[in-house]
KEZA-455005 format. One record per residue (C-alpha): residue number from 0; x, y, z. Coordinates in nm, 3 decimals, always signed. Example, Ala and Ser with C-alpha at 12.3 -4.5 7.8 and 13.67 -1.06 7.14 Angstrom:
% KEZA-455005
{0; {+1.230; -0.450; +0.780}},
{1; {+1.367; -0.106; +0.714}},
This chain:
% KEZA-455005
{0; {+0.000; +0.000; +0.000}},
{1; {+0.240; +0.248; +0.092}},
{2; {+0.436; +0.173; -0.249}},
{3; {+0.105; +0.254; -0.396}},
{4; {+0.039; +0.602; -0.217}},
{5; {+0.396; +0.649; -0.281}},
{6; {+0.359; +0.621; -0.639}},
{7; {+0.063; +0.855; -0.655}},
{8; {+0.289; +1.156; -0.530}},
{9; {+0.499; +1.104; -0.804}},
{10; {+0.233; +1.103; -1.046}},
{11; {+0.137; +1.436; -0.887}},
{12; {+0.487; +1.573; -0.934}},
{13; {+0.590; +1.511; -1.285}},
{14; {+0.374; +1.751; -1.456}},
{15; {+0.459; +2.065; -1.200}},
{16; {+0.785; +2.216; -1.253}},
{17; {+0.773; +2.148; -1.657}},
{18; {+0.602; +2.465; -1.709}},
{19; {+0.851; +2.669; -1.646}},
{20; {+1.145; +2.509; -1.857}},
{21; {+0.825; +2.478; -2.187}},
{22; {+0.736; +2.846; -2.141}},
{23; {+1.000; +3.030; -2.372}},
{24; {+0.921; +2.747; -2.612}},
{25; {+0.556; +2.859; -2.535}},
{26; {+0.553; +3.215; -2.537}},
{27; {+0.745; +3.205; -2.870}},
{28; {+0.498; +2.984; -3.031}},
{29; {+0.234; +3.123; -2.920}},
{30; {+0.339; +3.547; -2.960}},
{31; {+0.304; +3.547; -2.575}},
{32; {+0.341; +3.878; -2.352}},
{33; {+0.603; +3.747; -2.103}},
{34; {+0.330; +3.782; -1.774}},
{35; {+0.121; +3.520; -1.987}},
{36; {+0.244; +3.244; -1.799}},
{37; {+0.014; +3.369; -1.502}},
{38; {-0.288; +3.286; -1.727}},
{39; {-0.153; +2.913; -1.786}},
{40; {-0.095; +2.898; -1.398}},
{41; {-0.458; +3.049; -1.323}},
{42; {-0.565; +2.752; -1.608}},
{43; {-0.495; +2.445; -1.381}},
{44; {-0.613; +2.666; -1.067}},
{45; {-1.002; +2.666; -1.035}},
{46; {-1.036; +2.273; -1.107}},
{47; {-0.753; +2.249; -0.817}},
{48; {-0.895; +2.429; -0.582}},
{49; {-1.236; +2.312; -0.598}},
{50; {-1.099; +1.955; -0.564}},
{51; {-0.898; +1.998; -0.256}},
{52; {-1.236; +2.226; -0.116}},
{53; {-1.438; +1.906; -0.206}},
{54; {-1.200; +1.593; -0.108}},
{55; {-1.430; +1.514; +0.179}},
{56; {-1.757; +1.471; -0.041}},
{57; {-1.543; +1.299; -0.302}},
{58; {-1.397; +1.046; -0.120}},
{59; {-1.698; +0.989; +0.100}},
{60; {-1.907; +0.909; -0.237}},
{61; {-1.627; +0.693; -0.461}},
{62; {-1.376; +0.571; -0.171}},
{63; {-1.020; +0.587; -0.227}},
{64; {-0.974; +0.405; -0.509}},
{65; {-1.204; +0.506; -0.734}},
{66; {-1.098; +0.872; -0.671}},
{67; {-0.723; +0.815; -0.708}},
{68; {-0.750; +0.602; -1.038}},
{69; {-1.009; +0.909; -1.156}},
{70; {-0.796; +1.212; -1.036}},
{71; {-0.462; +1.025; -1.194}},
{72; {-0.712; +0.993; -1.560}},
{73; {-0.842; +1.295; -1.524}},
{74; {-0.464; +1.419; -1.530}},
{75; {-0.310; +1.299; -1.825}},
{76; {-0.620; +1.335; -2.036}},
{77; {-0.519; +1.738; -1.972}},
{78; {-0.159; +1.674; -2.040}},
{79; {-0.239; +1.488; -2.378}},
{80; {-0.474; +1.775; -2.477}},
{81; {-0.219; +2.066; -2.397}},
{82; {+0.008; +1.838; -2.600}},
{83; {-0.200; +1.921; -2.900}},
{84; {-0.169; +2.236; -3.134}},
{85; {-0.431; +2.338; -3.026}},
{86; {-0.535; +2.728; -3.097}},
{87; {-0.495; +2.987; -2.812}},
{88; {-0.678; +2.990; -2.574}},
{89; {-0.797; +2.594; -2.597}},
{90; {-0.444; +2.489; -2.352}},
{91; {-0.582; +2.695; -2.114}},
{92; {-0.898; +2.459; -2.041}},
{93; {-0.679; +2.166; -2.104}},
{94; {-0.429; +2.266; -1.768}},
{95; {-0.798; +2.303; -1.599}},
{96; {-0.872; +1.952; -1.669}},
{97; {-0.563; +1.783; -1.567}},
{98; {-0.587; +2.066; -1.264}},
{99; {-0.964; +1.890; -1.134}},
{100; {-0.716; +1.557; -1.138}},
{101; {-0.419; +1.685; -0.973}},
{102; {-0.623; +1.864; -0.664}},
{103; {-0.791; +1.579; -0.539}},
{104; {-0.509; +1.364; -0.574}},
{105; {-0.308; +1.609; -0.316}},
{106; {-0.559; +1.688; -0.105}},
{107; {-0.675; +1.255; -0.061}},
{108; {-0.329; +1.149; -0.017}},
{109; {-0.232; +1.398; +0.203}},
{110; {-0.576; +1.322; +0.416}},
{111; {-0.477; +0.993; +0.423}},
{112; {-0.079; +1.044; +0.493}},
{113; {-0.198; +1.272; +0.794}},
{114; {-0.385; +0.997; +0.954}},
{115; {-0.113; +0.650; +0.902}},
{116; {+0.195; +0.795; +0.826}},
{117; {+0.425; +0.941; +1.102}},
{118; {+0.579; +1.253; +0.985}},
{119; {+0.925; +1.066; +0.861}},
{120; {+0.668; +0.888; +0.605}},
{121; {+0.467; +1.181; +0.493}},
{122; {+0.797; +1.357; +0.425}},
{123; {+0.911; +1.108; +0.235}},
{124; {+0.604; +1.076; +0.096}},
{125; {+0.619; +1.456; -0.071}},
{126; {+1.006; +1.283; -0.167}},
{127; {+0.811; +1.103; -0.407}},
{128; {+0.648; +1.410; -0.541}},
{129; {+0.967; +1.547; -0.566}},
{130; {+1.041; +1.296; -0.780}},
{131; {+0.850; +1.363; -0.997}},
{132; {+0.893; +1.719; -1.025}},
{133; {+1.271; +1.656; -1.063}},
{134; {+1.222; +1.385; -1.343}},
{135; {+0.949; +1.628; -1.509}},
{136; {+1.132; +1.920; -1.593}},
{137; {+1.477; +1.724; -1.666}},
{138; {+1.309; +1.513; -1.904}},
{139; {+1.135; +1.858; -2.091}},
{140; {+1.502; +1.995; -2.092}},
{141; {+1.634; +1.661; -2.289}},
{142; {+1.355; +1.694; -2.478}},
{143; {+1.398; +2.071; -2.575}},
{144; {+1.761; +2.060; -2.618}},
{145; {+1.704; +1.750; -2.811}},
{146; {+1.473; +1.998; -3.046}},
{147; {+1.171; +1.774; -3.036}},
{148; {+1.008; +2.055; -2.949}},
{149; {+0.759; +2.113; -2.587}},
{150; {+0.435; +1.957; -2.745}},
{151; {+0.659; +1.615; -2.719}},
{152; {+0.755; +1.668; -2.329}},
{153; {+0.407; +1.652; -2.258}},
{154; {+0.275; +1.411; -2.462}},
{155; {+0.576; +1.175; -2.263}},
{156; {+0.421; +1.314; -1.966}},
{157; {+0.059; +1.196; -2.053}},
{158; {+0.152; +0.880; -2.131}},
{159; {+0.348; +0.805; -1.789}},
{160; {+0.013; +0.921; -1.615}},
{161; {-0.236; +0.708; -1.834}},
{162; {+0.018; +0.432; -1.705}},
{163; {-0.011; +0.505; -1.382}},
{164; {-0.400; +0.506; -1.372}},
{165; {-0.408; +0.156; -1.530}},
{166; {-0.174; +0.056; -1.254}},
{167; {-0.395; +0.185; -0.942}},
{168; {-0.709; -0.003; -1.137}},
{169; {-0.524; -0.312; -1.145}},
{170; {-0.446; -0.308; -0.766}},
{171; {-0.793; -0.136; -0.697}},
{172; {-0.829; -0.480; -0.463}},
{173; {-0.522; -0.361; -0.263}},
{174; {-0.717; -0.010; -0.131}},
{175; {-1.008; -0.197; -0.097}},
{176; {-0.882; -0.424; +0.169}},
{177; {-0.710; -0.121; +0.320}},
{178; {-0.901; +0.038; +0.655}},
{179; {-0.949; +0.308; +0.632}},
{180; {-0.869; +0.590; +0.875}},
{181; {-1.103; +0.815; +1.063}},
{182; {-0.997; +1.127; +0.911}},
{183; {-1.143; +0.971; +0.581}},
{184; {-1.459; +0.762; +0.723}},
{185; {-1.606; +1.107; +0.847}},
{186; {-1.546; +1.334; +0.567}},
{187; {-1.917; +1.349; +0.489}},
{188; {-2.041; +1.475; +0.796}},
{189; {-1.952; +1.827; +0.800}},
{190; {-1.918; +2.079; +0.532}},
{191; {-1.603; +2.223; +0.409}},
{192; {-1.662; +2.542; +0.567}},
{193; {-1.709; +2.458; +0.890}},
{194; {-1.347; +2.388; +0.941}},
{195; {-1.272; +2.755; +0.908}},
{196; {-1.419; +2.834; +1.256}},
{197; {-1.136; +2.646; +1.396}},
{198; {-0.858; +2.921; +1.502}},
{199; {-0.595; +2.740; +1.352}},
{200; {-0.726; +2.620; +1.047}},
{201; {-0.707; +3.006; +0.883}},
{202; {-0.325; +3.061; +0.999}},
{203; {-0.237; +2.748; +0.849}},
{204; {-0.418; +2.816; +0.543}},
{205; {-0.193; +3.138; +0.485}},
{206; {+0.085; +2.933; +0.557}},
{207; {+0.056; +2.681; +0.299}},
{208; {-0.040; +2.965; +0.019}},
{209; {+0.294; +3.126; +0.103}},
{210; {+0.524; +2.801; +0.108}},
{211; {+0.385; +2.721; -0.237}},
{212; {+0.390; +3.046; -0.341}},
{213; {+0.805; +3.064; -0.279}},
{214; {+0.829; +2.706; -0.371}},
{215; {+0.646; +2.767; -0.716}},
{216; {+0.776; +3.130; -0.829}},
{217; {+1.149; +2.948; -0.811}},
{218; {+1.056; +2.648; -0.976}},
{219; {+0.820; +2.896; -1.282}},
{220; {+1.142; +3.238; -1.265}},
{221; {+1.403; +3.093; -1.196}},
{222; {+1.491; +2.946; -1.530}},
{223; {+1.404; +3.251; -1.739}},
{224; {+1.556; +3.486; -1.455}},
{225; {+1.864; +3.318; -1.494}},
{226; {+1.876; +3.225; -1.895}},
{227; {+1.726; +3.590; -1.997}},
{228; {+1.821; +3.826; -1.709}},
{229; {+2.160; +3.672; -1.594}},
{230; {+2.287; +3.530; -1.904}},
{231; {+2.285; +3.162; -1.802}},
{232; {+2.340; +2.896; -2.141}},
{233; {+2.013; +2.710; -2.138}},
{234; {+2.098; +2.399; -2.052}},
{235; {+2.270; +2.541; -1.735}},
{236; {+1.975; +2.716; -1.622}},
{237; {+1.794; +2.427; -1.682}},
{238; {+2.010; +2.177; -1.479}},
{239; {+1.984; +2.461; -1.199}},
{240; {+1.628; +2.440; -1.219}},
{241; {+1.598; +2.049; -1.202}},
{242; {+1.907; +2.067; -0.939}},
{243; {+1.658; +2.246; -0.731}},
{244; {+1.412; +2.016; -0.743}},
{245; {+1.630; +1.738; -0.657}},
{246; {+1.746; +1.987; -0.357}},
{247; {+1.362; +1.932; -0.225}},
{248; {+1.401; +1.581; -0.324}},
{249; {+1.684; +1.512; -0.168}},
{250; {+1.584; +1.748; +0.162}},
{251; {+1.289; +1.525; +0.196}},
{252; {+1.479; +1.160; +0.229}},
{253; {+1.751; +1.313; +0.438}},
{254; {+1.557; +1.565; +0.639}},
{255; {+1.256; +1.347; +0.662}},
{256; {+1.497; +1.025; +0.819}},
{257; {+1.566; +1.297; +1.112}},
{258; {+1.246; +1.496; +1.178}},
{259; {+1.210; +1.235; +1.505}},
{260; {+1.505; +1.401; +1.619}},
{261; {+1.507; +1.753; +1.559}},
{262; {+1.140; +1.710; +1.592}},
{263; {+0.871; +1.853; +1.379}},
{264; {+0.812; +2.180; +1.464}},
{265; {+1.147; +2.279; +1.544}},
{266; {+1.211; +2.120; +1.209}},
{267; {+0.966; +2.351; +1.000}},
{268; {+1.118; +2.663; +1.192}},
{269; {+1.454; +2.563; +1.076}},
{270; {+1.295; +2.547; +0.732}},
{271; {+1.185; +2.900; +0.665}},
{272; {+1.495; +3.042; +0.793}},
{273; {+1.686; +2.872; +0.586}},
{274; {+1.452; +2.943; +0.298}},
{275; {+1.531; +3.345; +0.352}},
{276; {+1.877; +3.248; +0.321}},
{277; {+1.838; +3.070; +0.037}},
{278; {+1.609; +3.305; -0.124}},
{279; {+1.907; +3.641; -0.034}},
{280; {+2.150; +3.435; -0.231}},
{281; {+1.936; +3.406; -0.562}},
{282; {+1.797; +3.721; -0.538}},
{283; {+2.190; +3.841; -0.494}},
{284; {+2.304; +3.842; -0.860}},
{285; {+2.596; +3.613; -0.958}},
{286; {+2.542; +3.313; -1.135}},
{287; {+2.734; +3.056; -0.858}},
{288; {+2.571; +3.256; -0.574}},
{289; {+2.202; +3.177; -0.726}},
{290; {+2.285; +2.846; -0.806}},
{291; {+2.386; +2.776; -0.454}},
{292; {+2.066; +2.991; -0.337}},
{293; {+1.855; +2.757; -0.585}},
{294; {+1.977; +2.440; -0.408}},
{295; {+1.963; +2.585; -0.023}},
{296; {+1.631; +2.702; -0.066}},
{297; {+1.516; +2.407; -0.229}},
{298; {+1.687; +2.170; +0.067}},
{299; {+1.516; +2.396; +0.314}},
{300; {+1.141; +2.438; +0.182}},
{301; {+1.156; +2.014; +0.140}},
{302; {+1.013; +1.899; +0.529}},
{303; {+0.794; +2.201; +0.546}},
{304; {+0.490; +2.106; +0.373}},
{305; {+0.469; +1.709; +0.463}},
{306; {+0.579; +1.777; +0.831}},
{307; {+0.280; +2.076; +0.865}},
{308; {+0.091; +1.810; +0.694}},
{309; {+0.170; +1.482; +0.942}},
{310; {+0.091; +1.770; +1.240}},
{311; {-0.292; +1.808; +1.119}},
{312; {-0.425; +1.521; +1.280}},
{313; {-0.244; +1.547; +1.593}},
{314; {-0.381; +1.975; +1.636}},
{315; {-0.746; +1.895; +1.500}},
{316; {-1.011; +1.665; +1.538}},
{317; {-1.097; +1.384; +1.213}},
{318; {-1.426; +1.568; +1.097}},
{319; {-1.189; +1.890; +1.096}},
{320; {-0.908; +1.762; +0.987}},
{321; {-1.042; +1.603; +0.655}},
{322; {-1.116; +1.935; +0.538}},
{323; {-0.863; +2.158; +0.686}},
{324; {-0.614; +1.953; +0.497}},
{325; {-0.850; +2.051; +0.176}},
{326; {-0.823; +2.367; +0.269}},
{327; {-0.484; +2.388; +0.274}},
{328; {-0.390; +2.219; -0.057}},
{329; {-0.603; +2.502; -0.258}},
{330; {-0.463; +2.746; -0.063}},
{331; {-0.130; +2.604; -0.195}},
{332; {-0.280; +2.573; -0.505}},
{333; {-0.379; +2.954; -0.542}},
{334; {-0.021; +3.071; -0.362}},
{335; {+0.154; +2.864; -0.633}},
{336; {-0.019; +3.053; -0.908}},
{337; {-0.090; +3.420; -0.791}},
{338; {+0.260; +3.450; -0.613}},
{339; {+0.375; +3.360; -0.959}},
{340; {+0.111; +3.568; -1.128}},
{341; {+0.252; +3.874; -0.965}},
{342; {+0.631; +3.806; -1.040}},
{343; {+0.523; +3.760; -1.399}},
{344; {+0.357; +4.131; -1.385}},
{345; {+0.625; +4.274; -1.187}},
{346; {+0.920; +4.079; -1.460}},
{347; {+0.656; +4.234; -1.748}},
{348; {+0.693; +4.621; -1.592}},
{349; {+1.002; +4.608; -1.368}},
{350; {+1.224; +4.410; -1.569}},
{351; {+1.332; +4.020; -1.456}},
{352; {+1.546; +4.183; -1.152}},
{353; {+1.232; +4.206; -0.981}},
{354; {+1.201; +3.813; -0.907}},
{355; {+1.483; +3.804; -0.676}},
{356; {+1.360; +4.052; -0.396}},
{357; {+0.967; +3.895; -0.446}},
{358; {+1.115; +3.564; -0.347}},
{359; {+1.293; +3.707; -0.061}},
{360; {+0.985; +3.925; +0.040}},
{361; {+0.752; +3.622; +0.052}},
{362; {+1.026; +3.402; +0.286}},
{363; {+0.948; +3.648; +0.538}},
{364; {+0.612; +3.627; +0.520}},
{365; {+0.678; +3.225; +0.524}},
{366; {+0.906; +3.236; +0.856}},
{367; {+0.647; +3.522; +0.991}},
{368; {+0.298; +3.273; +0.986}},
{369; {+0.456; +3.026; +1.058}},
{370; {+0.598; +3.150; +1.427}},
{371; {+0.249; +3.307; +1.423}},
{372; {+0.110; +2.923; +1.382}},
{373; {+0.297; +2.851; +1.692}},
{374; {+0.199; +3.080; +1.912}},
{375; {-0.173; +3.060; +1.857}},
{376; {-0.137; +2.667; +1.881}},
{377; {+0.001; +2.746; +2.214}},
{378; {-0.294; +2.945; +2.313}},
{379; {-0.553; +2.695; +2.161}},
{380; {-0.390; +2.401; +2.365}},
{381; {-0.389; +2.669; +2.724}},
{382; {-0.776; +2.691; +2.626}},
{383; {-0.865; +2.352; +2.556}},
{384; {-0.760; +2.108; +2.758}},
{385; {-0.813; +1.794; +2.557}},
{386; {-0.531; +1.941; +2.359}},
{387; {-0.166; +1.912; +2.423}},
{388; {+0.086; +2.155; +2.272}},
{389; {+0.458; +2.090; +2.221}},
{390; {+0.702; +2.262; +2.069}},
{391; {+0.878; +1.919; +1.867}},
């Protein structure tokens, strides 16, 4: 089973740091204004978010299976669409389709991670996604410097998802025999919203929109920033890029093995301060000193996300919990496309210099909510005393 789960995170990856090694090959084709990539990014975003919003209804109606092999379909028909020529703005509603797919196989996963896994799994867990998005955009650079062109990156890309829905069909036996964990069972019984009246469940929503949003506008500016702005060959900017998403990659495994000793919390903290460093060396100027940026902020973002994720079942009850954790996957979703929405308007007006000092502007905010997060789970545990607070 865990192989299984394991394999739908990289599934998840793949497609999501390809965009921004196809979009020169993109906005040339199509006669693109350079902040156009926000419109590709907003594409893939309302099917996303109304996914993750909805993961409690969905899997409460078609159980885990039938969800994961449907979200993992429902993905690479979207890929294999946006593979075709099709006319402007047709791509857009294809990145919404394979969006739907992609948002409900975060938000289940990660429901189901936060209940079985311990927080070493779940961060090795999001390894897997990292995976993918390491494999994704190394195999569109082979492709492009190959000159096959970006329309044959994705098609690839559709095809390895169609594969892996045919595989979770086949073991669909597997997930039934699987129990399934509270934070599942109850999703039905209360709607979405009412996990918002929890005092923690807004804080941590504005946490995960800004970790996705740093995460993302690195992984979608950083190649351009470097090839356009700095100078960078091509293929060096684009091993940079994939070097950073072997950074979170890596960060995960290695990170993830120690969380039980640094503990989780402490672990997180140690995250977004290293992010802000990470993010000051990019944004600094030099080729070697953004490479090295690239790579330290990508090690330090890795535990965040999974080890925020493996704490939601321990700070909230199941019938909260279900939905918070839908909550905060389309909040990640909309931080990883207006965060780089706005660098693409700000590159567009200000010039590509202006990606740097976002970044850097946003790992504050990051390091900021998330000490806030603390705090007010402090005072939430001091007024209910069914709940324990630790800082671990």
């Amino acid at each position: 089973m865990i192989v299984l789960v394991y394999l739908a995170f990289v599934s998840l990856g793949l497609p999501d740091g390809v965009l921004g090694i196809a979009w020169p090959s993109i906005r040339t084709e199509y006669g693109l204004a350079q902040a156009s990539l926000g419109i590709l990014l907003v594409g893939a975003g309302p099917g996303y978010f109304l996914s993750g919003i909805m993961v409690g209804r969905v899997l409460g109606r078609l159980g885990l299976v039938r969800t994961l092999v449907a979200s993992t379909a429902l993905v690479a028909l979207g890929l294999a669409a946006f593979a075709l020529a099709l006319p402007w703005p047709l791509p857009i509603l294809a990145l919404g389709i394979a969006g739907l797919g992609s948002g409900t196989i975060d938000a289940g996963i990660n429901a189901y991670a936060a209940a079985r896994f311990s927080a070493r799994k779940v961060n090795w867990l999001h390894a897997c996604y990292s995976v993918g998005a390491t494999v994704g955009p190394t195999l569109m650079t082979l492709v492009l410097s190959a000159g096959l062109g970006w329309r044959v990156g994705y098609a690839i890309l559709a095809t390895l998802l169609a594969g892996l829905a045919l595989l979770f069909a086949a073991t669909g036996s597997a997930w039934r025999a699987e129990a399934i964990p509270a934070i599942v069972r109850v999703a039905p019984r209360k709607a979405p919203w009412a996990a918002l009246k929890h005092p923690l469940v807004p804080v941590q929503t504005a946490l995960f929109f800004t970790y996705t949003g740093v995460e993302a506008t690195l992984g979608a500016w950083a190649f351009t920033t470097l090839h356009e702005e700095r100078g960078a060959p091509a293929a060096l900017a684009g091993a940079a890029v994939s070097a950073y998403f072997g950074a979170i990659l890596a960060g995960r495994v290695l990170l993830g093995a120690a969380v039980d000793v640094i503990g989780a919390d402490r672990l997180v903290r140690l995250g977004t301060l290293g992010t802000l460093a990470g993010a000051l060396l990019f944004a600094a100027g030099p080729a070697p000193l953004a490479y090295l940026g690239l790579v330290l902020a990508g090690l330090a973002l890795a535990p965040i996300f999974p080890t925020l994720i493996s704490r939601t079942a321990e700070r909230l009850a199941p019938d909260i919990a279900i939905h918070a954790v839908g909550f905060k996957v389309s909040a990640a979703m909309v931080g990883s496309a207006a965060l780089p929405i706005a660098t693409g308007l700000a590159a567009q007006f200000l010039g590509l210099g202006a990606v740097g000092p976002i970044v850097v502007g946003t790992a504050i905010a990051l390091l900021a909510l998330h000490e806030a997060l603390l705090r007010l789970a402090r005072r939430h545990a001091l007024d209910s005393p069914d709940v324990r607070f630790a800082l671990r």
